[in-house]
Each structure stands twice: as C-alpha cells, then as structure tokens.
C-alpha positions in Angstrom: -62.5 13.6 -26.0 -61.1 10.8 -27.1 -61.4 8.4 -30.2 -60.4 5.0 -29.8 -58.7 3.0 -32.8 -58.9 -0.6 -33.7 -57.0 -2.4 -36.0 -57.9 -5.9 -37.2 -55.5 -7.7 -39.5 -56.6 -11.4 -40.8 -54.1 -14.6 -41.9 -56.1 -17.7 -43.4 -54.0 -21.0 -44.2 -55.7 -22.8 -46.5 -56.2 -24.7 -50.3 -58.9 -24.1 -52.2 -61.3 -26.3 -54.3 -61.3 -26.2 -57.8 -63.3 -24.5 -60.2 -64.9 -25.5 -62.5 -62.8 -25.2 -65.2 -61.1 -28.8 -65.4 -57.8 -29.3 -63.7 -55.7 -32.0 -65.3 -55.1 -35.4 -63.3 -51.4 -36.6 -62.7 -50.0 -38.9 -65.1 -50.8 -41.7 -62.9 -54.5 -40.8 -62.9 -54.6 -39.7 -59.1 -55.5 -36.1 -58.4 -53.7 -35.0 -55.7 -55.4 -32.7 -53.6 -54.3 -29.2 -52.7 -54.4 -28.6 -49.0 -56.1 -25.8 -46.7 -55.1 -25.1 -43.3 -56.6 -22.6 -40.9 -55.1 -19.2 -39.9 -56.2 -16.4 -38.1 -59.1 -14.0 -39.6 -60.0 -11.0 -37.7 -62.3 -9.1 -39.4 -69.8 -9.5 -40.9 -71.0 -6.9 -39.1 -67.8 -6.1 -38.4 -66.0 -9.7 -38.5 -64.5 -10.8 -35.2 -62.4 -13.4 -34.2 -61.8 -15.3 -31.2 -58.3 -17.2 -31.0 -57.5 -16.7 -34.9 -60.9 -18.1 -36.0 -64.1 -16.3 -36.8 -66.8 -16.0 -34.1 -69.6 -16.7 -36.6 -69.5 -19.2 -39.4 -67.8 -17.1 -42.1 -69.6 -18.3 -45.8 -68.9 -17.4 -49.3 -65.7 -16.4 -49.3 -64.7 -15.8 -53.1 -61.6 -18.3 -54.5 -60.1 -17.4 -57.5 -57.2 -19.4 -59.2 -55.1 -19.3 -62.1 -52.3 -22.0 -63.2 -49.4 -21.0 -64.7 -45.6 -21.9 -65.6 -43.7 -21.7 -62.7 -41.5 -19.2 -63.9 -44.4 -16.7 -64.4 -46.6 -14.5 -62.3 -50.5 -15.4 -62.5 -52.3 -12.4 -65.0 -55.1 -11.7 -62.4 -56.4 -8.8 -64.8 -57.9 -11.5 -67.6 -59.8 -13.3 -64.8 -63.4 -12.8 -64.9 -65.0 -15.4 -62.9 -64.7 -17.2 -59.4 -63.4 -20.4 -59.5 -64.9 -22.0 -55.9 -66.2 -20.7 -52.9 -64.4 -21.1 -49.3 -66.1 -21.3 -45.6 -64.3 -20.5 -42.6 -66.0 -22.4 -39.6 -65.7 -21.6 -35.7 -64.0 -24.8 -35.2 -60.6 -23.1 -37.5 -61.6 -25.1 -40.5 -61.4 -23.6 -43.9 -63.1 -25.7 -46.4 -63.1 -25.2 -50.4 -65.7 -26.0 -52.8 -65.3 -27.7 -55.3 -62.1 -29.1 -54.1 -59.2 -27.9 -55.7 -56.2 -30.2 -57.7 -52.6 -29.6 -58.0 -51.7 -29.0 -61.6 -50.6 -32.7 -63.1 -47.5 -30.8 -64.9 -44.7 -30.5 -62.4 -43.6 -27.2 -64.1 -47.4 -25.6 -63.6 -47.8 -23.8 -60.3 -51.1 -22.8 -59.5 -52.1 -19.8 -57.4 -54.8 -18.5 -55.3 -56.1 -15.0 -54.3 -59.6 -14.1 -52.9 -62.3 -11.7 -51.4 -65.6 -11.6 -49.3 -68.4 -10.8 -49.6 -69.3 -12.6 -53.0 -72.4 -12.2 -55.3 -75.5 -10.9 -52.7 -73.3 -12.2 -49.6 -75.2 -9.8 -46.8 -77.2 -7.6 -49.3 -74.0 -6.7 -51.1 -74.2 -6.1 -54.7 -70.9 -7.6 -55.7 -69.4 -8.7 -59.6 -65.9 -9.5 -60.9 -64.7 -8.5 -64.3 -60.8 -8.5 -66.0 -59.6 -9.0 -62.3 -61.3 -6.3 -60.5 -64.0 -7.1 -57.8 -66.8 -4.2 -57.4 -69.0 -4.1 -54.5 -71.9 -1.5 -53.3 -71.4 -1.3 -49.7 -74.4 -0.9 -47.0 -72.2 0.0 -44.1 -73.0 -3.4 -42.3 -70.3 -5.7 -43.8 -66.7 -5.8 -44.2 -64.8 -5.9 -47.2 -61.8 -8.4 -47.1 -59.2 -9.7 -49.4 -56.0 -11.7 -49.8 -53.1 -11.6 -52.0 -51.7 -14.0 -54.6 -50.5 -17.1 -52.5 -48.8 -20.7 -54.7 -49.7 -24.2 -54.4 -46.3 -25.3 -55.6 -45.3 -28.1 -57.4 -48.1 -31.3 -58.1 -47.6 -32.7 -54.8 -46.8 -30.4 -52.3 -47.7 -30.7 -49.2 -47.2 -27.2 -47.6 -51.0 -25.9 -47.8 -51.5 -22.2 -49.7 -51.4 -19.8 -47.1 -54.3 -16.9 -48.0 -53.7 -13.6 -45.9 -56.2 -11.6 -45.5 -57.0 -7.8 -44.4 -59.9 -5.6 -43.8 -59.9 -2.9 -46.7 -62.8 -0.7 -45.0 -62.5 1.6 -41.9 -65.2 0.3 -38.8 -66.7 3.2 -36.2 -67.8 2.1 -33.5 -70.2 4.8 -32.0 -70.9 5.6 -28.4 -73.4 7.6 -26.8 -74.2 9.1 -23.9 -76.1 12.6 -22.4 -73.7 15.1 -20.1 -76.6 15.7 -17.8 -80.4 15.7 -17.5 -80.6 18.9 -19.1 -79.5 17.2 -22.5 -81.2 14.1 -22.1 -85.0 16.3 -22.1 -83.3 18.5 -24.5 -82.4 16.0 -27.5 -85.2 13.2 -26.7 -83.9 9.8 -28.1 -81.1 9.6 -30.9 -82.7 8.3 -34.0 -79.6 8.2 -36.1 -76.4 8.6 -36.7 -74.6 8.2 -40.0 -71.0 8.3 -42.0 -70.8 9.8 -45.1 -69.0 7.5 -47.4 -68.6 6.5 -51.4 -70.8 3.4 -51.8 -69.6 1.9 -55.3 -65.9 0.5 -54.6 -63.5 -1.2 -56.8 -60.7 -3.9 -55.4 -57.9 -4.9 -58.0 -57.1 -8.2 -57.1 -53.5 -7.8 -58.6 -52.4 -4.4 -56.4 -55.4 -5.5 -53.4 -56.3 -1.7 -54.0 -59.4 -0.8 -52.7 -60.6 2.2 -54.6 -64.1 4.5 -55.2 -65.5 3.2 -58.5 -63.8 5.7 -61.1 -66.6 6.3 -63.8 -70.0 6.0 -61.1 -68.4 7.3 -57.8 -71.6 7.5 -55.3 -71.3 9.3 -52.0 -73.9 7.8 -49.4 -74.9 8.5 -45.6 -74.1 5.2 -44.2 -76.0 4.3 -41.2 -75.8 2.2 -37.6 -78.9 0.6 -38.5 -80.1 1.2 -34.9 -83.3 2.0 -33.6 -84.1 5.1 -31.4 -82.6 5.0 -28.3 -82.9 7.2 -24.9 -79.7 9.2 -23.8 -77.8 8.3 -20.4 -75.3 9.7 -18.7 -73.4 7.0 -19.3 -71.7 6.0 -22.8 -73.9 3.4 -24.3 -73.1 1.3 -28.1 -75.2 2.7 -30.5 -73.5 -0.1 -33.6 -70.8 0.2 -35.5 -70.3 1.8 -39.8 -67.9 0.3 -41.9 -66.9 2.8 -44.2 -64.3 3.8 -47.5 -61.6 5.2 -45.7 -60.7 8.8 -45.8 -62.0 12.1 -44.6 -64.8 11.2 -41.4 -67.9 13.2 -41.1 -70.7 12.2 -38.9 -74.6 13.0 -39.2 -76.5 13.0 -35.6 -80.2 13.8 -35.4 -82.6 12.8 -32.8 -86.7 12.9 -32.0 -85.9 16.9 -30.9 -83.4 18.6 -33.1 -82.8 17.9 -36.9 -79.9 16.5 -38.5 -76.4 18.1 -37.5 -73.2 17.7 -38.6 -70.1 16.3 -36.7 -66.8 16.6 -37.6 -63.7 15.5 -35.8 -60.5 17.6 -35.4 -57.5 16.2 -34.5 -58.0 13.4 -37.0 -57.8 14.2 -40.4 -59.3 10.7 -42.0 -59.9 7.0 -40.9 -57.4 4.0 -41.6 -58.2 0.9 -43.7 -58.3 -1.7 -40.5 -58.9 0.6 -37.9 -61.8 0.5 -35.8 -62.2 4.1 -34.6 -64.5 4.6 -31.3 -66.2 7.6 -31.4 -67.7 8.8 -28.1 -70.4 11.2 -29.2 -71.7 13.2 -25.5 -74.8 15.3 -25.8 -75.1 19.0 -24.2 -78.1 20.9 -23.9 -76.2 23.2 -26.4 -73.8 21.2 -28.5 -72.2 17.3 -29.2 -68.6 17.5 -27.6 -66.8 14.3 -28.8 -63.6 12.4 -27.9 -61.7 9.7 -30.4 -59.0 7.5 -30.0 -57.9 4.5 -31.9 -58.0 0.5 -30.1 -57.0 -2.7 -30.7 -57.7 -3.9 -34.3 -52.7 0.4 -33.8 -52.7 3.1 -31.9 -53.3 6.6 -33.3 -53.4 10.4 -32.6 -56.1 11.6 -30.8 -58.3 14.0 -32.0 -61.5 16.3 -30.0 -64.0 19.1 -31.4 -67.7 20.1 -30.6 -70.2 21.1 -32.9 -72.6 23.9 -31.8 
C-alpha cells in the first residue's frame, strides 16, 4: 500500500507588457522595453512540463505590476486590477500583452508578481481585489503564482525573472480489482472524489494560499471520469487538484453506494505534491497504498476501509 508523491516546482524568466495604465516614456522619447525570458514551469489539468516549458500552450496568465521608488517595496494590497496578460508557449517563449515599459525615471523600479488561472480561464471563477486573488476551484486546474520580481533601473537589460509554484495538492488515482471476485462484486467505478474547500483566497504579498475566510465552502471534488470496468491491473482513473490538508476520498461504483476512504499513515497532502493513490478493490473492502513521486519524497502511509 503505497502512495506515491509528486512535487512540481515552476521558474518563469520573463518581462511583462504593460498595462494599461500609461507608463511614462524616457526623456529621449524612446520607450525602452522590459524584457521576458523563458524558465521552467512545471505545473491545466494538472500542468506539465517537458524540458522547463509547458507541454500545452499555457494562456492567460495574470501580470500585475506596480512602479515604485527604488528604495521602497511595491504595496501589493492597494492593487485591484491586472495590468497585462502573459502566454507561455511550447517553444519556451513567454510573451506579455500589452508590452510592458521601463519606468522613464532612473530612480523608479517597477516590479512584477502574477497568477493563473485569470477571469473564467478553465471554468474558474476568479477576481482580484486590494491585492488578494480569489478563485472557486473545480478540481481540474491548477492554481499557480509568483512572487514580487524588479525590472531595475530604465534600461536594464537583465529580464524580470517570475518564479512560479503550484499552491494546490494533485492525486493522481489508480485503480484496479484484487481478483475476479471483486471485479463482479463492485461492477464499474463510477466515481471517485476529494473532499476539498472550493472558495480560496491567494495574497499576492505573502503568496498565501488560503480557504476564503467569511464564505468557506467544502466540495466533493471529482476525476471527471466516466464509468470504468475493474482489472486486476492498476489502471489511471484522472487526477484532483485539491486545497491541501487533511485527504479523504469518496469511491462508489454501479454495485455498492458511496464509501469513504481514508488514508493512515499520512496525515494531509502537500502544496506541490502529486500524491498517487492506488485504490485496489476486494470483494469485502478497498485496501489502498500511497507514496509520494517526482513533482519530494514522503512517508508512506496504508489503510483499508471495510
């Protein structure tokens, strides 16, 4: 019984474009620019990566920007809007729009934080008020953000480097029948959820990811998948991305109602982990294995539910 655990981190190098609030031109009358590079940016359904770039065209990634002296810290708790969007393509490119200026006073440094999905991105209800980003997950997306990162200086050439991590927990569920006996006595799986709060709150400043204080809901998250027959060997049955914390799992198939699975040996999930959960059907009872893979490694944890 094991649980497998992934753990996904994300680096972006990159400028943004700017918004659409208007960004002084250099006393020469030239705007200058600010550069983007690309990084690495592992974590849609989960995000993936292949070689530090996403494996499907990543859009509406959320830019927000404030300029300030450059002996201060940007106030990221009066901003209320977005200021561009980015896309991160397949081929590493990380494109801004609109483009985005240096500041034309030398002693103005302008910095950059930002967040998927944006407004709607993937069926995600999403807003942004006094520097706090609330979203209403589904289960099928990730949530991912990036700390404050400078454009220094009017015409620097060293592009704003924008890391980012995942701030939800991905399962990855498995399953698969211990013999014949369970296969005729379950019928095909028709679901399996992950209770979860729903209504989550990110402050930009801190990159906190938190359940929405005043309307906290609590929601069975599902795989999305449709029915499928048992084997006796372990077959995907899709992945939950869920608020981290305590794990309990809802199974119910065309022969026996909903039951309840909880895992011992691991007390909650892990912001950027992908935990594999191996869920094996007995004619009696669900015995289950978990371990943590690639995206740290964890403790392992077992348990069967009668």
């Amino acid at each position: 019984m094991k649980k497998v655990f992934l753990i996904v981190s994300l680096i972006i190098f990159g400028c943004t474009k700017e918004a659409p609030e208007k960004i002084p031109p250099p006393l020469d009358g030239i705007q200058v620019p600010i550069g983007f590079g690309a990084g690495i940016i592992n974590t849609k359904v989960p995000i993936e990566s292949v070689s530090g770039v996403p494996s499907t065209q990543l859009d509406g990634i959320q830019i927000l920007r404030q300029d300030v002296h450059k002996n201060s810290s940007p106030s990221w708790n009066t901003v209320s809007s977005v200021t561009a969007t980015a896309s991160f393509f397949t081929s590493g490119n990380f494109v801004v729009n609109p483009l985005q200026y240096h500041n034309s006073n030398q002693n103005q440094y302008s910095h950059f934080t930002a967040y998927y999905p944006g407004v709607n991105e993937n069926a995600v209800a999403t807003t942004l008020s006094n520097g706090v980003a609330t979203f209403t997950i589904t289960g099928q997306e990730d949530i991912i953000s990036a700390p404050s990162a400078t454009a220094q200086g009017s015409t620097s050439s060293i592009p704003v480097a924008l890391t980012f991590s995942h701030k939800l927990s991905q399962l990855q569920i498995y399953i698969k029948a211990a013999n014949d006996g369970a296969i005729g006595a379950w019928g095909n799986i028709t679901a399996v959820k992950a209770t979860s709060p729903t209504v989550l709150t990110l402050n930009v400043t801190s990159q906190a990811l938190a359940q929405h204080s005043t309307t906290p809901v609590i929601t069975d998250l599902s795989t999305g998948e449709s029915p499928q027959a048992l084997t006796t060997s372990p077959a995907s049955f899709g992945t939950i991305l869920v608020y981290p914390g305590t794990l309990t799992l809802k199974v119910t198939s065309a022969n026996v109602p909903e039951q309840i699975v909880t895992i011992s040996g691991l007390s909650s999930t892990t912001a950027g982990h992908a935990h594999r959960i191996d869920l094996t059907f007995t004619a009696t009872a669900i015995n289950f294995s978990a371990t943590l893979t690639d995206w740290v490694n964890g403790a392992t944890g077992s348990g069967t539910v009668e």
